[in-house]
N, C-alpha and C positions, 0 to 999 in steps of 0.2 A: 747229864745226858737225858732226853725224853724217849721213851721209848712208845709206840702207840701201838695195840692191836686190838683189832674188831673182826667182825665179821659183818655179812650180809643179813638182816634177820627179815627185811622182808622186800617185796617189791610193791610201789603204791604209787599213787598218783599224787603230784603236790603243788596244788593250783598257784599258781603265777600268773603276770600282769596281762599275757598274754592265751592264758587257757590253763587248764591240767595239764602233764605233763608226769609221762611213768619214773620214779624217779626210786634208786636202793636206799633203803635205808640202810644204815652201818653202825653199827652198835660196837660200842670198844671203850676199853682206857687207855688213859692214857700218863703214864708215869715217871717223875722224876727221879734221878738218881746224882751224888753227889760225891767222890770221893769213895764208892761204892756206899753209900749208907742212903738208903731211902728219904724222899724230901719230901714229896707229896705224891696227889694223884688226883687223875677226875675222870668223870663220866663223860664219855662224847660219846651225839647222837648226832649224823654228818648223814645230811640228802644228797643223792649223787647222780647226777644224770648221765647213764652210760651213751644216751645217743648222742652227744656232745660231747663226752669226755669233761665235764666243770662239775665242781661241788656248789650247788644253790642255797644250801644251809647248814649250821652246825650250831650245835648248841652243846657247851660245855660247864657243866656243876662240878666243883671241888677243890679243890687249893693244891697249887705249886707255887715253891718260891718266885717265879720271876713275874708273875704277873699277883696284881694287888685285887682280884676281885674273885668273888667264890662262883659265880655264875656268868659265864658269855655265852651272848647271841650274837649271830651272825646271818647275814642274809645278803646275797647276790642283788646288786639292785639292776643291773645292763651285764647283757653278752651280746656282741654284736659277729 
């Protein structure tokens, strides 16, 4: 099971193909569990644009079993 919690830690703008854009940053981890015994965990740092309701980035450093890389990025490329 993953379990994710963050919070709001700030509000900022985050330029896109189209202009700036006020966007929350979300600050949290996010954590595996396994047979109840801890597997891993990581940082995620998720751009979230309330006036649209969509996440345009996230970026996560740290190790859980199911995925093989210690660092993902992500980026929104189209929302129509």
């Amino acid at each position: 099971m993953k379990r994710f919690q963050g919070l709001v830690a700030a509000m900022e703008d985050v330029q896109l193909l189209g202009g700036a854009v006020a966007a929350a940053r979300i600050e949290g981890t996010l954590t595996h569990h396994e047979d109840g015994q801890f597997r891993g965990g990581a940082r995620e740092t998720i751009r979230f644009l309330p006036k649209v309701g969509q996440v345009v980035r996230i970026l996560g450093e740290g190790s859980v079993p199911d995925e093989n890389l210690n660092r993902i990025a992500a980026e929104l490329v189209e929302y129509r």
